[in-house]
N, C-alpha and C positions, 0 to 999 in steps of 0.2 A: 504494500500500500504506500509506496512514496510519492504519489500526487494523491490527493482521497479524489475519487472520481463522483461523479454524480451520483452514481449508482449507491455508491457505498456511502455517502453521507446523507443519501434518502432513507438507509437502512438505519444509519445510529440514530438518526434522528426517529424513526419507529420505536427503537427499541426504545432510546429514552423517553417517550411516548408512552409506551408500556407503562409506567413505575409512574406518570405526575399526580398519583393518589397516594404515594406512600411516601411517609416521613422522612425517611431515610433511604433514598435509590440508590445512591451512589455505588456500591455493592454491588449490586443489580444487573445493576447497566454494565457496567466496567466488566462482571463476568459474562454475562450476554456477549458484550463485545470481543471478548479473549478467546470466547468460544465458538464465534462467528466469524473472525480474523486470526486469531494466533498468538495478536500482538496487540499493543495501545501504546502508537507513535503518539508526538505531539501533537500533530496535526488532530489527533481523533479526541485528544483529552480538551483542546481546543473548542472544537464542535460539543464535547459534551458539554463545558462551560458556558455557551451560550442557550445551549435548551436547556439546563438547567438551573443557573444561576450560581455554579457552586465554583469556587477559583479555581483557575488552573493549576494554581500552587497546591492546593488542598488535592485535586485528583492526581498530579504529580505524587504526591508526598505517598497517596493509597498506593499508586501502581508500583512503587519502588519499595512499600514497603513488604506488600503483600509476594511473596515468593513464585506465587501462580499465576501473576501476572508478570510481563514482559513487553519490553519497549521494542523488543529485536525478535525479530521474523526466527522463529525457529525450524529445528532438522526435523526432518520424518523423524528419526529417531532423536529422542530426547534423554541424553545418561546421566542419571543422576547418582554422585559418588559421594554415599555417605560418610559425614566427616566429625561424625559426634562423638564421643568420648570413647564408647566401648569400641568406635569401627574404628577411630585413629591410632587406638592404644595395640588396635592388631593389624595396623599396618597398611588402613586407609589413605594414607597421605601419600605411600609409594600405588597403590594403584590408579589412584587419582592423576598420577605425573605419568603412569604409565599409560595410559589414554590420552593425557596428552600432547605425550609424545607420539605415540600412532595414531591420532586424527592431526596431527600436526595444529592443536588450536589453543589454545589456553582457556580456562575459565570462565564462562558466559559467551561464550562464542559459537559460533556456528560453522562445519565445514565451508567450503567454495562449494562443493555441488549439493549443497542446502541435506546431506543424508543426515549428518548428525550435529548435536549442542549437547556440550559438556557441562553441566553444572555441578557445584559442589552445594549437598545440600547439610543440612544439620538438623543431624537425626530424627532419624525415620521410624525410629522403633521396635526395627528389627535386633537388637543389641546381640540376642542367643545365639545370632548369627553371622557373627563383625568377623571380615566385613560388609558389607552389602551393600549393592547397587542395583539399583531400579533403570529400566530402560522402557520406557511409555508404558510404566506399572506393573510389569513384569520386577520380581524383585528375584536377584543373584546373591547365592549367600555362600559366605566363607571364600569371598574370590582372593584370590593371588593374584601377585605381578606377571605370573606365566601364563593365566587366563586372560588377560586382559586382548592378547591379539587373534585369539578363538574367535571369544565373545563379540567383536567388532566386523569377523571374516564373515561371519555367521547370519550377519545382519547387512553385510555387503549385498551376501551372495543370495539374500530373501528375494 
């Protein structure tokens, strides 16, 4: 969505449409919109600030804060490498490098051919099983650094 097309700011404006009975939309909307694009650039937080009235500072501050949203276009596949106490303590932080080293990406980023986005999350509550990594909900447990270029061939070759 890097120009918002007619199209697509007929849609947010529906959606936010949706919600002008309820006290608090912003939620709402903003997941509506993540699940109906992917993503919420500026340009869309923009639009939502004039159908709704609420600042752009304020929908900035939700989208950035909330982990399930995102500003950037993400991968078919989405790897999330848990990085919370029990996964670090077993070795999360080398699997984590080890992805991204073979997606060549670092941290919040997404391949060049849109397949995958690395994130690192905090804890996911898999503990009994550190440490684990989720890939669009699918959750990997007890991986190693020598799993990690399987795991990625696997979802090449889907």
């Amino acid at each position: 969505m890097p120009r918002l097309s007619e199209n697509a700011a007929a849609k947010i404006s529906e959606i936010c449409d949706r919600y002008t009975d309820e006290t608090t939309p912003l939620m709402m909307i903003l997941s509506d919109i993540q699940n109906e694009y992917g993503y919420i650039p500026l340009e869309v937080q923009e639009l939502v600030s004039e159908k709704t009235g609420i600042s752009v500072a304020e929908i900035y501050g939700v989208v950035t804060f909330y982990s399930f949203f995102s500003l950037q276009p993400k991968g078919k596949y989405v790897i999330g490498c848990c990085l919370g106490t029990a996964c670090y303590v077993k070795g999360a932080g080398q699997v984590f490098d080890k992805f991204s080293e073979v997606l060549g990406i670092s941290g919040g980023q997404t391949t060049d051919d849109g397949l995958f986005t690395l994130d690192a999350l905090r804890c996911i509550g898999a503990c009994g099983i550190a440490p684990a990594v989720s890939i669009n909900g699918k959750i990997y447990s007890k991986v190693s650094v020598s799993d990690v270029p399987g795991i990625v061939e696997s979802y090449r070759n889907a």
